[in-house]
Jmol script that loads the backbone (N, CA, C; Angstrom):
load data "model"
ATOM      1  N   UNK A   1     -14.030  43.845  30.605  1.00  0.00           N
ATOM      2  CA  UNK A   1     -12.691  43.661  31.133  1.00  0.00           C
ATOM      3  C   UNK A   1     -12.457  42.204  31.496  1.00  0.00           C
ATOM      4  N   UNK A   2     -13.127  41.724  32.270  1.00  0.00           N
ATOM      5  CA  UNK A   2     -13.255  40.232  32.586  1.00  0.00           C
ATOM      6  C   UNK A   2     -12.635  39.096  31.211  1.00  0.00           C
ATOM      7  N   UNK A   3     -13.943  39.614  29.900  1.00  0.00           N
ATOM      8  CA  UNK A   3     -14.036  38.549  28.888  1.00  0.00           C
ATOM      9  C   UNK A   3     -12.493  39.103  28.796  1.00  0.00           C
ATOM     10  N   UNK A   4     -12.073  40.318  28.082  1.00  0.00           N
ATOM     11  CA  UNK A   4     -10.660  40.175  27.728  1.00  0.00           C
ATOM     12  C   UNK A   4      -9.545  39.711  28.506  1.00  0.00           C
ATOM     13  N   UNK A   5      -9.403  39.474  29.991  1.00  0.00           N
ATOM     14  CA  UNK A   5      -8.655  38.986  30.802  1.00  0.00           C
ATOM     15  C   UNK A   5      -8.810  37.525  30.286  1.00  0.00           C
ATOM     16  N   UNK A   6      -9.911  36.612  30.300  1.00  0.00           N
ATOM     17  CA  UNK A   6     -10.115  35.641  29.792  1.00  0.00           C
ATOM     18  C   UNK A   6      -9.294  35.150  28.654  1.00  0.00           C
ATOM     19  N   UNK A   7      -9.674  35.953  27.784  1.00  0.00           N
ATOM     20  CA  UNK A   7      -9.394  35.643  25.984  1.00  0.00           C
ATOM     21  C   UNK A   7      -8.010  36.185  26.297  1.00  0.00           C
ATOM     22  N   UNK A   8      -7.001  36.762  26.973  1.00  0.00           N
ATOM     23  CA  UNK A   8      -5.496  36.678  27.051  1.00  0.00           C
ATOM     24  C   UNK A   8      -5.423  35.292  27.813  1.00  0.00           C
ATOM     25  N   UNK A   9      -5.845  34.918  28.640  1.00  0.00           N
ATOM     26  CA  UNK A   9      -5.340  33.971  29.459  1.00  0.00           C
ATOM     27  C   UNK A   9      -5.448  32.239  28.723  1.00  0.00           C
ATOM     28  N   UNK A  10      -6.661  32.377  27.287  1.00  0.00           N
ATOM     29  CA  UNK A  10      -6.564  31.895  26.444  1.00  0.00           C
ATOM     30  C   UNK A  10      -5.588  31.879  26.146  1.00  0.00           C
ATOM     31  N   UNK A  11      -4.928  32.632  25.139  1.00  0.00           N
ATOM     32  CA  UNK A  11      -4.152  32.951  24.418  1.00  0.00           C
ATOM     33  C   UNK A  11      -3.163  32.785  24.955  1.00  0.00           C
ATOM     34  N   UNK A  12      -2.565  32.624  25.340  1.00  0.00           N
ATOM     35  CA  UNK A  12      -1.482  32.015  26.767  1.00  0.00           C
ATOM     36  C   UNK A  12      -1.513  30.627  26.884  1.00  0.00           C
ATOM     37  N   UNK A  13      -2.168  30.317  27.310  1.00  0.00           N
ATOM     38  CA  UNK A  13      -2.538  28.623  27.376  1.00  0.00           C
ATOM     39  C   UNK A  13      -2.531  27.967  25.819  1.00  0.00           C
ATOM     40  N   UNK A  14      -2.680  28.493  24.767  1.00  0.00           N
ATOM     41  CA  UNK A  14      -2.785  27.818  23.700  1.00  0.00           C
ATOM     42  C   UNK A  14      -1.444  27.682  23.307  1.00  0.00           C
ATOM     43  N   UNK A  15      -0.903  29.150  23.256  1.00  0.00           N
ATOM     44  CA  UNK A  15       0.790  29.438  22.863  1.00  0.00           C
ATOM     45  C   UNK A  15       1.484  28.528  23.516  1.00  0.00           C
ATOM     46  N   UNK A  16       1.258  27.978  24.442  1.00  0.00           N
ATOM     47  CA  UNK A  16       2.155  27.146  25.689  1.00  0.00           C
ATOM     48  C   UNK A  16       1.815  25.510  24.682  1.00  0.00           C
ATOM     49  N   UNK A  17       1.078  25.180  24.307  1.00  0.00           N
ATOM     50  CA  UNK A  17       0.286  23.603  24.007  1.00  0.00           C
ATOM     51  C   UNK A  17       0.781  23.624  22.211  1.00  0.00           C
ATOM     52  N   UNK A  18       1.812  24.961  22.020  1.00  0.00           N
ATOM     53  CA  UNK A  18       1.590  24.663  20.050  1.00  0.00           C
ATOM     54  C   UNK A  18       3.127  24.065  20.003  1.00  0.00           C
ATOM     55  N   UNK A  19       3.045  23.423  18.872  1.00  0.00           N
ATOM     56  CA  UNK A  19       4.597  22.993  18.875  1.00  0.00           C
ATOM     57  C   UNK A  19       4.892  23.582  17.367  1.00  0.00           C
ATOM     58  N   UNK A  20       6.382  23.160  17.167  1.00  0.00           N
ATOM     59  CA  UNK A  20       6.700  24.285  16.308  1.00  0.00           C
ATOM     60  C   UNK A  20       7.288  23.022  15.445  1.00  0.00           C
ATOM     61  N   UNK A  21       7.200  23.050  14.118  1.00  0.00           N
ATOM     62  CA  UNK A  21       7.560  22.228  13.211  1.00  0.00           C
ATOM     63  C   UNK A  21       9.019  22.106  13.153  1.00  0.00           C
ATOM     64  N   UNK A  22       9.749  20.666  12.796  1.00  0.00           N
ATOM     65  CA  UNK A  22      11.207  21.053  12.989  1.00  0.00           C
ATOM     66  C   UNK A  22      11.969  21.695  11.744  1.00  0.00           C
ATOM     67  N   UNK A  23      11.327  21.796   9.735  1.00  0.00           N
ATOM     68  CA  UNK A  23      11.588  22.131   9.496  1.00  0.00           C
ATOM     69  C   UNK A  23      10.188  22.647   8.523  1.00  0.00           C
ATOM     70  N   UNK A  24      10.418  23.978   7.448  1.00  0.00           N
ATOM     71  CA  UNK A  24       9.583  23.863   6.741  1.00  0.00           C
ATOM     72  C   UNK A  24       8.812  23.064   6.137  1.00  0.00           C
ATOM     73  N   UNK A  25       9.376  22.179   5.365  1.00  0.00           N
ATOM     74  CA  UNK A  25       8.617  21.281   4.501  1.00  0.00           C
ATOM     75  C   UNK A  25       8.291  19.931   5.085  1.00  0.00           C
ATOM     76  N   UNK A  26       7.918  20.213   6.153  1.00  0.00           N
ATOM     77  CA  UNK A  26       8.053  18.953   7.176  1.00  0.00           C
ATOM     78  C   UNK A  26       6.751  17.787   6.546  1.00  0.00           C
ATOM     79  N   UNK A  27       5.575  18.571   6.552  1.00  0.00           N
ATOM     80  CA  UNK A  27       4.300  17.757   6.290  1.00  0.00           C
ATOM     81  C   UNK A  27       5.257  16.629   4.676  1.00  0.00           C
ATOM     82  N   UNK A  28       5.371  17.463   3.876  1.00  0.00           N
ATOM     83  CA  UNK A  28       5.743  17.465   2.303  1.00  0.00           C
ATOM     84  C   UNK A  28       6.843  15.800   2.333  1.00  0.00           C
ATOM     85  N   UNK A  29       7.982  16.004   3.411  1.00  0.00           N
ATOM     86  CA  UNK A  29       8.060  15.175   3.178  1.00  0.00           C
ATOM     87  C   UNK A  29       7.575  13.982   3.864  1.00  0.00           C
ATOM     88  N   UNK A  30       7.344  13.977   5.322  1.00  0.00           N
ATOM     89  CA  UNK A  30       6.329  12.929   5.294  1.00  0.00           C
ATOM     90  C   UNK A  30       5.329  12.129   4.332  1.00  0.00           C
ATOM     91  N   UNK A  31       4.984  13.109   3.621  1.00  0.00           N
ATOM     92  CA  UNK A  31       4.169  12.671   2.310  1.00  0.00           C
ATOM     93  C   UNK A  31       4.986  11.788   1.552  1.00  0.00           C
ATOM     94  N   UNK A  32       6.042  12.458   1.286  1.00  0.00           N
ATOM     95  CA  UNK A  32       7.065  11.541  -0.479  1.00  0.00           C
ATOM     96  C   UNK A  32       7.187  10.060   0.581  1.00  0.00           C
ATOM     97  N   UNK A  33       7.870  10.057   2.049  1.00  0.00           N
ATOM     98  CA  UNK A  33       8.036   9.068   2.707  1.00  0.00           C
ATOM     99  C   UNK A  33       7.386   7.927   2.872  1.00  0.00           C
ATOM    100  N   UNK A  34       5.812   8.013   3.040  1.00  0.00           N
ATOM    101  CA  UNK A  34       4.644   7.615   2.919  1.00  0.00           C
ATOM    102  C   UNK A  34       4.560   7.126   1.357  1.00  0.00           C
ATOM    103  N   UNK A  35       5.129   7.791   0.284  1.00  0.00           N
ATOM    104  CA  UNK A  35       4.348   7.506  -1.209  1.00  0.00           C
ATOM    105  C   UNK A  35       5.494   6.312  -1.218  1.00  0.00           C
ATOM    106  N   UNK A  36       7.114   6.336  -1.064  1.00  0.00           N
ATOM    107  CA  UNK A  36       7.968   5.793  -1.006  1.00  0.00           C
ATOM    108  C   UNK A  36       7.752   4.401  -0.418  1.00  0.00           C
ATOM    109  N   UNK A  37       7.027   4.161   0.566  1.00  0.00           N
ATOM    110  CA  UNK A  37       6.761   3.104   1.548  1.00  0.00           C
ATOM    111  C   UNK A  37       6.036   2.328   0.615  1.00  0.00           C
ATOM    112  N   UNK A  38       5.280   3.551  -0.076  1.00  0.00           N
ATOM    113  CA  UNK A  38       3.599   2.035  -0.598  1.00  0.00           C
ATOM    114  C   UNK A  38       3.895   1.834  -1.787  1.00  0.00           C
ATOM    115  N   UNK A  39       4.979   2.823  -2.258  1.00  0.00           N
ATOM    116  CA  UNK A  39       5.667   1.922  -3.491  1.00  0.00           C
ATOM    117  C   UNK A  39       6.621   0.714  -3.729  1.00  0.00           C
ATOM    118  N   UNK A  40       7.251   0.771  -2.495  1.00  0.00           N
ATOM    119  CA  UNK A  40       8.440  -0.320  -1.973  1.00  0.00           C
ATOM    120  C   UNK A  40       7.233  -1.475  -1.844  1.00  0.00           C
ATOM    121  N   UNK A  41       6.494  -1.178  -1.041  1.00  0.00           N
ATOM    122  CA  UNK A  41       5.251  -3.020  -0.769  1.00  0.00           C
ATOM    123  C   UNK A  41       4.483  -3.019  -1.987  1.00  0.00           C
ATOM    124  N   UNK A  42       4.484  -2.132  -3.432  1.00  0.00           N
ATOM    125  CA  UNK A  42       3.729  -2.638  -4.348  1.00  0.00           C
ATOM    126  C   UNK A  42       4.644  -3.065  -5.278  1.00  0.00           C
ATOM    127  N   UNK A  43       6.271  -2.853  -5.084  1.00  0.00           N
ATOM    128  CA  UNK A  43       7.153  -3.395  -5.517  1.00  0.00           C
ATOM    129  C   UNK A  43       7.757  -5.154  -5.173  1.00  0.00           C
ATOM    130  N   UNK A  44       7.279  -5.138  -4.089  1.00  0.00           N
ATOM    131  CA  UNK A  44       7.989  -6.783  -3.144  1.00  0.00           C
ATOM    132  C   UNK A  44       6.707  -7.392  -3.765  1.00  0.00           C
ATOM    133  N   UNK A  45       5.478  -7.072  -3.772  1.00  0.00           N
ATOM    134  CA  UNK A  45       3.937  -7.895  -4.014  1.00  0.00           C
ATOM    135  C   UNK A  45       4.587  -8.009  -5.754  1.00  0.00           C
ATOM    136  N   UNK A  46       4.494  -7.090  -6.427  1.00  0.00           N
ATOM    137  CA  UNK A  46       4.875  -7.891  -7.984  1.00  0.00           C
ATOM    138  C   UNK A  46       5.944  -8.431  -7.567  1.00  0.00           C
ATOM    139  N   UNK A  47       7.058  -8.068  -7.524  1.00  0.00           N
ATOM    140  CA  UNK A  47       8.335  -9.672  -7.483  1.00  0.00           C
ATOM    141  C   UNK A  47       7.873 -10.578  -7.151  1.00  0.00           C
ATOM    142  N   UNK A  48       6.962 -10.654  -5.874  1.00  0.00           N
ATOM    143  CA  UNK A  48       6.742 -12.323  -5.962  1.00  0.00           C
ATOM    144  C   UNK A  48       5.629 -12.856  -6.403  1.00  0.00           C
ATOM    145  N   UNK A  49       4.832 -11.936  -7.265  1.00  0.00           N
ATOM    146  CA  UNK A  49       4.118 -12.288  -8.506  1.00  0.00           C
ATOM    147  C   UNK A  49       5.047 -12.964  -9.314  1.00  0.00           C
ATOM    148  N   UNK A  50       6.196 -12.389  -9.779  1.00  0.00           N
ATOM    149  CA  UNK A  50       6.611 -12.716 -10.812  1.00  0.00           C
ATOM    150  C   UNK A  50       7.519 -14.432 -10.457  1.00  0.00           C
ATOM    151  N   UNK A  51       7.820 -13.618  -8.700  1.00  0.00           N
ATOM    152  CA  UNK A  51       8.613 -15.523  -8.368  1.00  0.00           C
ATOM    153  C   UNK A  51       7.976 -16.678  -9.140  1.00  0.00           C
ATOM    154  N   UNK A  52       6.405 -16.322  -8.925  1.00  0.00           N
ATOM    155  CA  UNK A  52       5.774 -17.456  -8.564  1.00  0.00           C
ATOM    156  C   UNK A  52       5.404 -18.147  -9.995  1.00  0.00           C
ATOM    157  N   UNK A  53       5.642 -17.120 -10.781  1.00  0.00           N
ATOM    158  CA  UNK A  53       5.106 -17.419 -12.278  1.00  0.00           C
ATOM    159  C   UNK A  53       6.077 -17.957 -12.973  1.00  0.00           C
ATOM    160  N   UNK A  54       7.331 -17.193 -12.948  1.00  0.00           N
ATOM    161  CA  UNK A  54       9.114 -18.261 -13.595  1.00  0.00           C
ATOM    162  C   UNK A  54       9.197 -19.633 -12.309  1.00  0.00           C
ATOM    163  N   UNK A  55       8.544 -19.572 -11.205  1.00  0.00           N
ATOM    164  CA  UNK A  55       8.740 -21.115 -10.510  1.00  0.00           C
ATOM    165  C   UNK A  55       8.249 -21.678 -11.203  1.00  0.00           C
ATOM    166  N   UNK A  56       6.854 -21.247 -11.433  1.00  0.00           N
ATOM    167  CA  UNK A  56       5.913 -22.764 -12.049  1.00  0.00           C
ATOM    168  C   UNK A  56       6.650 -22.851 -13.857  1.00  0.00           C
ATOM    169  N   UNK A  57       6.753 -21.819 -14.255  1.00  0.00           N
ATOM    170  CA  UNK A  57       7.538 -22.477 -15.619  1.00  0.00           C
ATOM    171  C   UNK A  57       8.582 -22.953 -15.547  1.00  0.00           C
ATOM    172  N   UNK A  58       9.435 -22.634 -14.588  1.00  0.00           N
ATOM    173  CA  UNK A  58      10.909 -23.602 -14.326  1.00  0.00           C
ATOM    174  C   UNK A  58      10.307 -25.026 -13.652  1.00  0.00           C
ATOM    175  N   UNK A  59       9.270 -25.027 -13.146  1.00  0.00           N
ATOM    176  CA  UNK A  59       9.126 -26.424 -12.254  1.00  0.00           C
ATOM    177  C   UNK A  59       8.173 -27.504 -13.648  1.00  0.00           C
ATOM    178  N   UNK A  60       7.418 -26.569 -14.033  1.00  0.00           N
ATOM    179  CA  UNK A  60       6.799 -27.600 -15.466  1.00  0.00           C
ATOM    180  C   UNK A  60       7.990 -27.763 -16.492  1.00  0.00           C
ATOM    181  N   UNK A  61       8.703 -26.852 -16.727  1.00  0.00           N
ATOM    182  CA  UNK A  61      10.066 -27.326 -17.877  1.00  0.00           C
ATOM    183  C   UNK A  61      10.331 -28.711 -17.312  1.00  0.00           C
ATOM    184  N   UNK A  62      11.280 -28.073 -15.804  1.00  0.00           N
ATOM    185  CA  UNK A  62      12.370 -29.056 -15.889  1.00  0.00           C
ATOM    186  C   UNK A  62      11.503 -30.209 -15.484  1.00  0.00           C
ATOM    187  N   UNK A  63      10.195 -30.567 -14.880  1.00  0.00           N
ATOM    188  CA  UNK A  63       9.464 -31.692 -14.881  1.00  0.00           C
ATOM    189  C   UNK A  63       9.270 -32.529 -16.572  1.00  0.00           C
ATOM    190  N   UNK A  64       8.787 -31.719 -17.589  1.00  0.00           N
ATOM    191  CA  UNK A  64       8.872 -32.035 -19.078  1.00  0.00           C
ATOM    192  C   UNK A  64       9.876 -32.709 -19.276  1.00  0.00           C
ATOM    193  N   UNK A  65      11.221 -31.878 -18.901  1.00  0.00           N
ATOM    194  CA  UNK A  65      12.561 -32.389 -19.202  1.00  0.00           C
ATOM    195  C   UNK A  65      13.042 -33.879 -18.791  1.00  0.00           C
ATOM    196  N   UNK A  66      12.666 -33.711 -17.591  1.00  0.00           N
ATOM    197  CA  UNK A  66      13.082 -34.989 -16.831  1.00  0.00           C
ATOM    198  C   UNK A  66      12.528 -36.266 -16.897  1.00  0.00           C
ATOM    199  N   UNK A  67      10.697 -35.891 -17.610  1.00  0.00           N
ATOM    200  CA  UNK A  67      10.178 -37.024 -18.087  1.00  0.00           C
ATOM    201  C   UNK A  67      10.730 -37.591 -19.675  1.00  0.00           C
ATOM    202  N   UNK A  68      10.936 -36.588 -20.387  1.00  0.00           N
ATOM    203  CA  UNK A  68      11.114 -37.342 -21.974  1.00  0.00           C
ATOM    204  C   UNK A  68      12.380 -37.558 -21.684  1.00  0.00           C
ATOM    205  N   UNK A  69      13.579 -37.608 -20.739  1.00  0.00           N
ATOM    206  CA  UNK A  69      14.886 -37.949 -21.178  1.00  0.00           C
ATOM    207  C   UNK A  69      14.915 -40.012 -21.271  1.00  0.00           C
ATOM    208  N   UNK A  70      13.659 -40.033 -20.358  1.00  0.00           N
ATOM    209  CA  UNK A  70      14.072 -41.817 -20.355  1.00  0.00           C
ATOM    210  C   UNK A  70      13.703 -42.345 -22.505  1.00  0.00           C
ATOM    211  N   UNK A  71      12.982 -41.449 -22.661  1.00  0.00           N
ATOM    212  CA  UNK A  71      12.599 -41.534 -24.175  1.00  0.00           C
ATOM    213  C   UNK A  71      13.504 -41.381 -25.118  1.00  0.00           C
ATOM    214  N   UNK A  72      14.364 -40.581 -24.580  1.00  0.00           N
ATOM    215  CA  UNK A  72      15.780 -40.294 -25.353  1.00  0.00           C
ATOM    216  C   UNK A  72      16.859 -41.277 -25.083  1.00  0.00           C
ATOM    217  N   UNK A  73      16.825 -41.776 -23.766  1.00  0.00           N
ATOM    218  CA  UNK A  73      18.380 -42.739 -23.764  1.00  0.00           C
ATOM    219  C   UNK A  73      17.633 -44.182 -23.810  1.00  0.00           C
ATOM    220  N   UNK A  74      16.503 -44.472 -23.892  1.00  0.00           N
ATOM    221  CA  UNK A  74      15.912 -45.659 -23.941  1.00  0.00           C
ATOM    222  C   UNK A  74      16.561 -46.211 -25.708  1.00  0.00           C
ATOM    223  N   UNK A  75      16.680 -45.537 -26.722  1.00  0.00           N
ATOM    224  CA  UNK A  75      16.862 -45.787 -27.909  1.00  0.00           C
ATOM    225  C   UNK A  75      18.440 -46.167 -27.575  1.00  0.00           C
ATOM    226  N   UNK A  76      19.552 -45.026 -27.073  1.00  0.00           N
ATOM    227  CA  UNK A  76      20.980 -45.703 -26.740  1.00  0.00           C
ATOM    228  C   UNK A  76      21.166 -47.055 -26.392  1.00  0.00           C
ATOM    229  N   UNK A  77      22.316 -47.468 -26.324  1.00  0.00           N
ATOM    230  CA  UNK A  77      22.621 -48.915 -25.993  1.00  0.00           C
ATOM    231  C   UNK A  77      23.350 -49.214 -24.448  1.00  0.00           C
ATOM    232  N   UNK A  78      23.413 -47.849 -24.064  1.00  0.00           N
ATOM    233  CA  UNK A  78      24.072 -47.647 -22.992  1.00  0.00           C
ATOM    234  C   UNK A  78      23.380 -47.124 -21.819  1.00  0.00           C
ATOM    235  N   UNK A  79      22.118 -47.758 -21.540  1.00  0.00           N
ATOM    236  CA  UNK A  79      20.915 -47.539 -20.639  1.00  0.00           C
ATOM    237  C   UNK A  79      21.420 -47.680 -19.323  1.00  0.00           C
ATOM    238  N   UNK A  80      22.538 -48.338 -18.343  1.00  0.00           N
ATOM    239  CA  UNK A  80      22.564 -48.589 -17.492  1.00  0.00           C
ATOM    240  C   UNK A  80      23.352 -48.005 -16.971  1.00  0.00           C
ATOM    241  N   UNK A  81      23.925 -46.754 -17.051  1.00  0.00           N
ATOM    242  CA  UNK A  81      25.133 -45.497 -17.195  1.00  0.00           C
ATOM    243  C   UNK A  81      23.723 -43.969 -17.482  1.00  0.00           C
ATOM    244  N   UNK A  82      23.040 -44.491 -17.810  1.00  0.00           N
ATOM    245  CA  UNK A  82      22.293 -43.130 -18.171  1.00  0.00           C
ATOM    246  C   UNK A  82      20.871 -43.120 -17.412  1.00  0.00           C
ATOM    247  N   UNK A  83      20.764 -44.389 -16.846  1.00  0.00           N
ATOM    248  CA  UNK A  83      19.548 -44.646 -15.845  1.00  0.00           C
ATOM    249  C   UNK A  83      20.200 -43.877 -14.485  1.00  0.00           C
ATOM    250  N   UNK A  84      21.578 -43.994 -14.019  1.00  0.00           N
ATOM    251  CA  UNK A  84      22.017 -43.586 -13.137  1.00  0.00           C
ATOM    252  C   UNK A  84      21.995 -41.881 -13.472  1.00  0.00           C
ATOM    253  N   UNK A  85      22.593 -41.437 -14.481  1.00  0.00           N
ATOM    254  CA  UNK A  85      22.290 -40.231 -14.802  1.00  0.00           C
ATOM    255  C   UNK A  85      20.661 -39.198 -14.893  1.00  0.00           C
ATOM    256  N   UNK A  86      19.898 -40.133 -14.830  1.00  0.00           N
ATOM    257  CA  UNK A  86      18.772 -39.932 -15.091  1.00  0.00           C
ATOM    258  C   UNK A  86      18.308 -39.639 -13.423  1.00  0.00           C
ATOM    259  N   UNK A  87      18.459 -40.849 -13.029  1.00  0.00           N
ATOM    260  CA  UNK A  87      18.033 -40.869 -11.541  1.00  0.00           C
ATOM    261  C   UNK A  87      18.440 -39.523 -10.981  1.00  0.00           C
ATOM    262  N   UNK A  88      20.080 -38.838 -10.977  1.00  0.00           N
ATOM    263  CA  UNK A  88      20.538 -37.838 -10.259  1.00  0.00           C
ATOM    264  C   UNK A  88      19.909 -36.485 -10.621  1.00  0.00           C
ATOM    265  N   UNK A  89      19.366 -36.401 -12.076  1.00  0.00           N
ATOM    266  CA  UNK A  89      18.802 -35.045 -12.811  1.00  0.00           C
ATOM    267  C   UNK A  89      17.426 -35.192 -11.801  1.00  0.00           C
ATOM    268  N   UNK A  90      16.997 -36.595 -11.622  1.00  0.00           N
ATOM    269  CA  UNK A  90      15.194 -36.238 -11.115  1.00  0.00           C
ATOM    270  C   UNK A  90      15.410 -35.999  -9.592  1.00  0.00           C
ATOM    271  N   UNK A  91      16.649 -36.669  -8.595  1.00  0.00           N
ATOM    272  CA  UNK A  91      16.965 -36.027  -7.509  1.00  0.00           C
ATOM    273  C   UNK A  91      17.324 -34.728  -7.638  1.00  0.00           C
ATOM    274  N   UNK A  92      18.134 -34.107  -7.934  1.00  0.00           N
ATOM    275  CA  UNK A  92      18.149 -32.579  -8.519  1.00  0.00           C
ATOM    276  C   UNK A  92      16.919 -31.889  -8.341  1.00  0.00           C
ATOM    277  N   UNK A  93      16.054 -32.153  -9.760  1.00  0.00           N
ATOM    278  CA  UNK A  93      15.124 -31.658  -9.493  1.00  0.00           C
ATOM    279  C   UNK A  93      13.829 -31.450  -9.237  1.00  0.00           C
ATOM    280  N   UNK A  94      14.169 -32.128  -8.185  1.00  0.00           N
ATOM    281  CA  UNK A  94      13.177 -32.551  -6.348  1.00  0.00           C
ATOM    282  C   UNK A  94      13.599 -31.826  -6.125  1.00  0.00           C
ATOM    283  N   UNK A  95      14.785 -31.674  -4.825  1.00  0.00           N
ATOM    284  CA  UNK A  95      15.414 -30.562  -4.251  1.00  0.00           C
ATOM    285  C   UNK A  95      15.484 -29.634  -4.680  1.00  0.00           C
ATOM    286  N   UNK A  96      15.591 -28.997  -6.357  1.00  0.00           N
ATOM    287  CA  UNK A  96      15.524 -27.202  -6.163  1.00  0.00           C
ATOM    288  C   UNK A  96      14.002 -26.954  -6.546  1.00  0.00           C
ATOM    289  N   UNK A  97      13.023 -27.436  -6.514  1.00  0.00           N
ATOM    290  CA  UNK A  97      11.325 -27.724  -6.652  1.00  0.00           C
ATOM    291  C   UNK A  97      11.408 -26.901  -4.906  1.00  0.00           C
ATOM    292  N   UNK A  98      11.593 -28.229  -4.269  1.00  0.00           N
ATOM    293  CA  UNK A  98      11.266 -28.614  -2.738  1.00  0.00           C
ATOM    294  C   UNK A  98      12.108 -26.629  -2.715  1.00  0.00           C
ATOM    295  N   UNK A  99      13.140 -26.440  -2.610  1.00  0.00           N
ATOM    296  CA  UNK A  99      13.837 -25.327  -1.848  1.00  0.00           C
ATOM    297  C   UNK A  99      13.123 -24.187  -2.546  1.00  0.00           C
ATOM    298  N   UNK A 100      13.127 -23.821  -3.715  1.00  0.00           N
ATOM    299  CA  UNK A 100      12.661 -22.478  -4.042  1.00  0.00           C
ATOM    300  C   UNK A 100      10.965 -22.524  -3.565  1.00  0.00           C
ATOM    301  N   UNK A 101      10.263 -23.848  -3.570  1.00  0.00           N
ATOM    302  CA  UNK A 101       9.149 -23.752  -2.806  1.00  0.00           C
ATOM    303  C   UNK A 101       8.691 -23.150  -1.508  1.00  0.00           C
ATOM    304  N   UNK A 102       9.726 -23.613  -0.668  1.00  0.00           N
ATOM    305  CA  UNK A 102       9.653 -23.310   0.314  1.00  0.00           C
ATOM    306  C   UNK A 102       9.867 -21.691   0.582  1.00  0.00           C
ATOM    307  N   UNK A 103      11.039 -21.563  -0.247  1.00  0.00           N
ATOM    308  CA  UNK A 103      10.958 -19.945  -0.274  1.00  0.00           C
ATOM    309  C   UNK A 103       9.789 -19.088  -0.358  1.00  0.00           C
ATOM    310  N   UNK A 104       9.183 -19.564  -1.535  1.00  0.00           N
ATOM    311  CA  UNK A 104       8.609 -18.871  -2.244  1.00  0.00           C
ATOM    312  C   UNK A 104       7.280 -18.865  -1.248  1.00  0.00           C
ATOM    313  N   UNK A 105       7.188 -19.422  -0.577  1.00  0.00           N
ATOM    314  CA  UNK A 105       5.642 -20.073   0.293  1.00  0.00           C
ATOM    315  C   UNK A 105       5.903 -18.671   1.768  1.00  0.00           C
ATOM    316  N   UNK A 106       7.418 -19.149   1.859  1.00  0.00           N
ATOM    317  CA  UNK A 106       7.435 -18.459   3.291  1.00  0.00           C
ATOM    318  C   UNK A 106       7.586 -17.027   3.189  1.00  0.00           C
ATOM    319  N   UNK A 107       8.174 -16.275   1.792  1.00  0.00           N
ATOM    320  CA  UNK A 107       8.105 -14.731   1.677  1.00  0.00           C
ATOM    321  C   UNK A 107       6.053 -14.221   1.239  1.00  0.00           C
ATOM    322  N   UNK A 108       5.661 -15.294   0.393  1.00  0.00           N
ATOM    323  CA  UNK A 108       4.225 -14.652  -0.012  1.00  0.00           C
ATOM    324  C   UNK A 108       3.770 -15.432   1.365  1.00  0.00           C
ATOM    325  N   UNK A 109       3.591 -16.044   2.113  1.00  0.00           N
ATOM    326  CA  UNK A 109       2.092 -15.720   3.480  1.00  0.00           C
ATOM    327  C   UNK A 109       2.884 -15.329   4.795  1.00  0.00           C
ATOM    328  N   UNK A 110       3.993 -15.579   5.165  1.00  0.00           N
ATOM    329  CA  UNK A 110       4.685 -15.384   6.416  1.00  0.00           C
ATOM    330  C   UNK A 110       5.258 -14.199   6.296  1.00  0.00           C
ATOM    331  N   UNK A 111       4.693 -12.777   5.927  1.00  0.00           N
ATOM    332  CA  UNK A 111       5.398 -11.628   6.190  1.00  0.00           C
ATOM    333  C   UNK A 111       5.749 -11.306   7.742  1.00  0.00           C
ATOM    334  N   UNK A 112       6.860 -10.288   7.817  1.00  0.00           N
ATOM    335  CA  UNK A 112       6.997  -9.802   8.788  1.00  0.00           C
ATOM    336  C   UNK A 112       6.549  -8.591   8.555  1.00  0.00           C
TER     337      UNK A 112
END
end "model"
wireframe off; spacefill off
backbone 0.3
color backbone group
């Protein structure tokens, strides 16, 4: 008599401590939520794989570019109109080097 007074008074105390799920498929979707998450961060990690790979071919082009143009207007007769032109293409592109760098530096190590 005792043990069974016990093992109800169990049974009581446990019923009181269970919680009740808010809907059926509750675990299930936690799961897709979870698969959703680690697909979104294996999605942001390739993009800026890929940033980093069209930077450096946009930054070696337009570096290529900007070196052979003095090779090209050096033959013209009109060098002193195209030296100025020249100068503004290699300021150019400094600054979008320098800016997408910086981007690109502060999304791949400075996550939030």
């Amino acid at each position: 008599m005792g043990q069974e007074f016990e093992d109800i008074q169990l049974q009581e105390i446990l019923l009181k401590g269970r919680k009740e799920i808010p809907f059926l498929d509750f675990e299930n979707e936690i799961m897709v939520e979870i698969h959703k998450e680690y697909d979104r961060k294996r999605s942001i990690l390739k993009n800026i794989k890929l940033s980093w790979f069209f930077f450096i071919i946009g930054m070696i082009s337009g570096i290529t570019l900007v070196s052979f143009l003095p090779l090209i207007y050096e033959s013209t007769e009109e060098a002193s109109s195209n030296i100025t032109l020249l100068s503004i293409l290699i300021i150019a592109n400094c600054l979008i080097i320098l800016l997408f760098a910086e981007k690109l530096i502060k999304f791949s190590f400075f996550k939030k």
